[in-house]
C-alpha positions in Angstrom: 84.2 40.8 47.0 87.9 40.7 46.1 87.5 44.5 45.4 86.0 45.4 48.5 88.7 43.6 50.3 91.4 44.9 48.4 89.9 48.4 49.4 89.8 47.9 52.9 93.1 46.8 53.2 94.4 49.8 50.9 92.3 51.9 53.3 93.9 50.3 56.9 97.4 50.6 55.4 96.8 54.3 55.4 95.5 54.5 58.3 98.7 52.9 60.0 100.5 55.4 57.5 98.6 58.0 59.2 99.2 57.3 62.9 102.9 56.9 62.5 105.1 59.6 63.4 106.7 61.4 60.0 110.4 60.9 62.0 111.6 58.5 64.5 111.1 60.3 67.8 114.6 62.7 68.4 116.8 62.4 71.1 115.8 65.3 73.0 111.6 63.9 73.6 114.0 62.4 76.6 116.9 64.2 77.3 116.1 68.3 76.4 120.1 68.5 76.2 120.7 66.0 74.3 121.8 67.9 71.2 122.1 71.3 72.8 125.2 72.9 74.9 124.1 72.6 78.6 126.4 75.6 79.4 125.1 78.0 76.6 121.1 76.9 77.1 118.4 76.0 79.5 116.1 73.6 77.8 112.8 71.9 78.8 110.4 69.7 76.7 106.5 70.0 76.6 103.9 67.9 75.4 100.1 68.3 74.8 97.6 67.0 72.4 97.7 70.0 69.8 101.3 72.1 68.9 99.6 75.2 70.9 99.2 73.1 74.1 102.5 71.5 74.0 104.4 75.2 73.6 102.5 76.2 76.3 103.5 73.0 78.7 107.1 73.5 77.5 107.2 77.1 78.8 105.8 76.3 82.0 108.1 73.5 82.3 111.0 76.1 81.5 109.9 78.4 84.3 110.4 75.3 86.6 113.5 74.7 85.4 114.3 78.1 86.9 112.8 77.7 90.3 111.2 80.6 90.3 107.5 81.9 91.2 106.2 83.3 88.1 103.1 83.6 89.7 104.4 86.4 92.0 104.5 88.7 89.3 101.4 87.9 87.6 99.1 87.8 90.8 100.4 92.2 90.2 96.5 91.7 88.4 97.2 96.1 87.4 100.2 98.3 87.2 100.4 102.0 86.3 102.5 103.6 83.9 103.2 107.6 84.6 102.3 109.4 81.4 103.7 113.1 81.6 101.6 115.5 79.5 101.9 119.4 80.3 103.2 118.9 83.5 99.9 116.9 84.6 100.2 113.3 85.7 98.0 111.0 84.1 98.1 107.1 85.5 96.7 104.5 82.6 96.7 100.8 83.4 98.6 98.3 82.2 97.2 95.0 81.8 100.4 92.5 80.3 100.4 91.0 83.9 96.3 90.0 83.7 96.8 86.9 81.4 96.8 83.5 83.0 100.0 81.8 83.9 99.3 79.3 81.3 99.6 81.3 78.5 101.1 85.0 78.4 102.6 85.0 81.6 105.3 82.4 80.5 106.0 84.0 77.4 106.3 87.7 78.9 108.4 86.4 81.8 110.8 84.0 80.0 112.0 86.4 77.3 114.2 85.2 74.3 112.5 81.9 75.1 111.4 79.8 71.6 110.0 76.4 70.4 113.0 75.5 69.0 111.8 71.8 68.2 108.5 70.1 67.3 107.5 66.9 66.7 104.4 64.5 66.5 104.3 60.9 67.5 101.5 59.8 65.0 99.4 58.7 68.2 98.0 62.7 68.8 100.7 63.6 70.9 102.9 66.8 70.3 106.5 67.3 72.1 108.0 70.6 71.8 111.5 71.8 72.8 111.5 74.9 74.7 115.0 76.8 74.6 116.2 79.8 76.4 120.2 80.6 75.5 121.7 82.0 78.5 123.9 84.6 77.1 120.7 86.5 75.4 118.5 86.1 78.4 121.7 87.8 80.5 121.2 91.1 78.4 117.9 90.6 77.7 116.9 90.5 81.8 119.9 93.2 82.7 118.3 95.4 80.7 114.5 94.9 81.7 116.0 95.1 85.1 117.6 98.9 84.4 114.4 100.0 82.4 112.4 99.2 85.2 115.1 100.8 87.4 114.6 104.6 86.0 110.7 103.7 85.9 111.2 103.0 89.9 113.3 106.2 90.1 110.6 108.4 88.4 107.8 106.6 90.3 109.3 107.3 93.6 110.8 110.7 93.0 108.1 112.9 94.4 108.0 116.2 94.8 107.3 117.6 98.9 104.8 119.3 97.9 102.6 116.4 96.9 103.5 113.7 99.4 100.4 113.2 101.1 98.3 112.5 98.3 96.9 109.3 96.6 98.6 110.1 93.9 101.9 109.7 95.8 100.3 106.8 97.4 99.5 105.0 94.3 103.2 105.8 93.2 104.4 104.5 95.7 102.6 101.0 95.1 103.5 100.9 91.5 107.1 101.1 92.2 106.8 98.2 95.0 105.2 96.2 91.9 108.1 97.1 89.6 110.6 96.2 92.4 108.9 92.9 92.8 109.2 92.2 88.9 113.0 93.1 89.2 113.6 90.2 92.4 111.8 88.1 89.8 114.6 88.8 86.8 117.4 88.8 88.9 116.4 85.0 90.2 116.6 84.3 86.8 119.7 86.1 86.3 121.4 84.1 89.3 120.1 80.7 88.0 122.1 82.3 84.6 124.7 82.6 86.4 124.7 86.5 86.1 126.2 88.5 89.5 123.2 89.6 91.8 121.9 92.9 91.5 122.9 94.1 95.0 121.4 97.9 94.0 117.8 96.3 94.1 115.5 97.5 96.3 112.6 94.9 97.6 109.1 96.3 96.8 108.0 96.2 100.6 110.3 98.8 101.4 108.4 100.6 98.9 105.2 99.7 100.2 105.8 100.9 103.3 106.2 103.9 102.1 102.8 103.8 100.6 101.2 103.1 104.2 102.9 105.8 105.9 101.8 107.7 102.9 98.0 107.0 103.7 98.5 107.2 107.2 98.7 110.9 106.7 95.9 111.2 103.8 92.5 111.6 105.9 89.5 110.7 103.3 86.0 112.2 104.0 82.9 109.9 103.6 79.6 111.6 102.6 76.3 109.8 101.9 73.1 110.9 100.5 70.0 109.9 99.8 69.5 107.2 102.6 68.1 107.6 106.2 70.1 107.6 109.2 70.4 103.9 109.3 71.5 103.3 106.3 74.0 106.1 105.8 75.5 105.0 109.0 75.6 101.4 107.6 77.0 102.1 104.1 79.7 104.9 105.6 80.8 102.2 107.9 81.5 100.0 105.0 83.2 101.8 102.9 85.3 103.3 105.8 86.2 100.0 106.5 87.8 98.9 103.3 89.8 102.3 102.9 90.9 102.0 106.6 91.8 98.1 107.1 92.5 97.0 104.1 94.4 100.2 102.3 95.5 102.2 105.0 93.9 105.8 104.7 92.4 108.1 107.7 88.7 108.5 107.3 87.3 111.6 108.3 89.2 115.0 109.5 88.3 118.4 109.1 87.8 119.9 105.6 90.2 116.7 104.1 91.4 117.3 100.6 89.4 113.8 99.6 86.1 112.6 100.2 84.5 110.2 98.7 81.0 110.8 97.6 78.3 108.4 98.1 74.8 108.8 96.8 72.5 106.2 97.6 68.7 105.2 96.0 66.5 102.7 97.6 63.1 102.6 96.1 60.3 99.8 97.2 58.6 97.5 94.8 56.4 94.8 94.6 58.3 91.4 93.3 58.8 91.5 89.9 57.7 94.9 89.0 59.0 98.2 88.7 59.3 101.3 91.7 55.7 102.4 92.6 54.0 105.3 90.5 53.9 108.8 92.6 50.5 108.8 94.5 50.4 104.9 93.9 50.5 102.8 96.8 52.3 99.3 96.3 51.2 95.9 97.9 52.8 95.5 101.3 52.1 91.6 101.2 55.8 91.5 99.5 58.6 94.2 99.1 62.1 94.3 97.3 64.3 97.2 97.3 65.4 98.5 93.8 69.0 99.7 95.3 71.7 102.4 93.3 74.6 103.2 94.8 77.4 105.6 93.5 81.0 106.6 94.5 82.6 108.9 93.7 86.4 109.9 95.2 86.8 113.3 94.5 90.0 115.1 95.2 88.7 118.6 95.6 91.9 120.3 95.5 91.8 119.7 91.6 88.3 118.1 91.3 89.4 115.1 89.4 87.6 112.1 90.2 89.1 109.7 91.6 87.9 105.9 90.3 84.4 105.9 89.9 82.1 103.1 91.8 78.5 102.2 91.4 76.1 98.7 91.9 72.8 98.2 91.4 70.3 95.2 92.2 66.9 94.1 93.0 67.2 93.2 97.2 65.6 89.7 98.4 62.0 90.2 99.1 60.3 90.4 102.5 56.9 90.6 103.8 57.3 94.5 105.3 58.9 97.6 104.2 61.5 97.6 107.5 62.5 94.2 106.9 62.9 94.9 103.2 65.2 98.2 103.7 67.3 95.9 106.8 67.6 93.3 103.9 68.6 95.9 101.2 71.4 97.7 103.7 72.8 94.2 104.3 73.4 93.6 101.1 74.5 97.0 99.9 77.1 96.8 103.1 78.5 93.4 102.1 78.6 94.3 98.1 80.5 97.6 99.1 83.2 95.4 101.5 83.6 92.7 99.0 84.0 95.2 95.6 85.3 98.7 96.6 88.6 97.1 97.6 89.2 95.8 93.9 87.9 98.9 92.6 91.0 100.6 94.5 93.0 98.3 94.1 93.2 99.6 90.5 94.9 102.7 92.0 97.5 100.7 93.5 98.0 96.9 93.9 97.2 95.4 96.8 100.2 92.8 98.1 
């Protein structure tokens, strides 16, 4: 018995061993200056129940610190890069802005940050000390600022001779994101203490001239492959989304862009498959077995242009008519809801 005792206090001694923190907690769990030079850093503490979550809470802490709205530049969900190669422009996304706030975003955005500190309170708490010196983020945020600068300059120097074209468009939009990332650096850089950047151009100026751009780009819509009902349906939504909510003509005569539609609607009884040739289906219940494809081709090169397609299985109904109506509904509302992402990976929307 004495043993058994003598084990279970041996045993609860370590576990209070255990809990306790390895250090008396530092000054700076309270004060994030406390031991750092207020006029050569920007500190913030961060705490979460594993080291990983309490870097991550002491970044976003730091960014608060600041004042700023990091979110504005990671809501830019795409950006383009121009890649040069024999004279042909080739855009290819860039995807550092897709990560969420809580993680990336803080460490892209608040460069030359680190976890200077760490400690844990013995109770499952971890306190980090996120640091930023001042003079380092200065050059560090000047010179993002002037490498995105020429990137801006390249983006919007466009030759005459290809003005009115998406591609100019899509420029145009790229360099309105990059703009917006250098409003975002130089907030910083004033909170720094760092002179404004007067030179900096705001990205709407550069978005407007992307809607002027496709103001004068007319965009053709063809669909195939569907009755008259549905064409006119599925034309109308689609023009829609390049219209209200990017900008761009639809129709004209002979237009250097169309887009491409080709459209299959086949009946089938629920659950099964599309009827066999010379096999006539139950009409006590019909889906539609929809596939749609678009493709925006510029036909002055015949590159195309961000590919589209959907399929699905429409709700059932108990005649054919009712099924198509059913189907086109559908198809219109899939097409206004998803083509505008889909072009939004030419250019950002804002």
């Amino acid at each position: 018995m004495f043993g058994f005792l003598k084990m279970a206090a041996c045993a609860a001694a370590f576990c209070l061993l255990a809990a306790a923190p390895l250090t008396a907690q530092p000054a700076w769990v309270t004060n994030p200056h406390a031991t750092l030079n207020r006029q050569a850093y920007v500190a913030a503490v961060g705490a979460g129940n594993s080291l990983h979550a309490a870097e991550m809470d002491a970044l976003r802490a730091l960014v608060s610190v600041f004042g700023i709205n990091v979110q504005s530049v990671v809501e830019i969900t795409t950006l383009y890069r121009e890649a040069v190669t024999g004279g042909v422009t080739v855009w290819t996304e860039q995807t550092d802005f897709r990560s969420e706030i809580e993680t990336s975003a803080q460490m892209d955005n608040l460069v030359g940050a680190e976890a200077r500190y760490r400690w844990y309170d013995g109770r499952g708490t971890h306190f980090v000390l996120a640091v930023l010196g001042r003079g380092r983020a200065v050059m560090l945020y000047s010179n993002r600022i002037m490498a995105n600068q020429d990137v801006i300059s390249n983006l919007a120097n466009i030759p005459a001779t290809q003005r009115n074209t998406i591609d100019a468009f899509a420029r145009y939009q790229s360099a309105a994101a990059f703009a917006d990332m250098n409003f975002v650096y130089g907030e910083i850089l004033v909170f720094l203490g760092a002179p404004w950047h007067e030179t900096l151009i705001r990205g709407e100026y550069f978005r407007q001239r992307a809607r002027e751009t496709a103001r004068a780009i007319p965009i053709g819509i063809n669909v195939r492959g569907a009755n008259d009902v549905a064409a006119g349906r599925i034309r109308g939504a689609f023009a829609q989304v390049i219209t209200d909510e990017f900008g761009f003509l639809t129709g004209g005569s002979n237009p250097r862009f169309v887009l491409n539609v080709d459209v299959d609607m086949q009946p089938a009884e629920r659950g099964g498959t599309p009827p066999i040739p010379g096999v006539t289906i139950s009409l006590a219940w019909i889906e539609m077995l929809v596939d749609i494809r678009a493709n925006l081709v510029d036909n002055a090169t015949g590159a195309v242009l961000l590919p589209f397609d959907f399929n699905f299985r429409g709700a059932g109904r108990s005649s054919l008519f009712d099924a198509e109506q059913a189907a086109i509904n559908e198809a219109a509302q899939r097409i206004r809801r998803d083509y505008g992402d889909r072009l939004s990976r030419l250019a950002p929307r804002q």
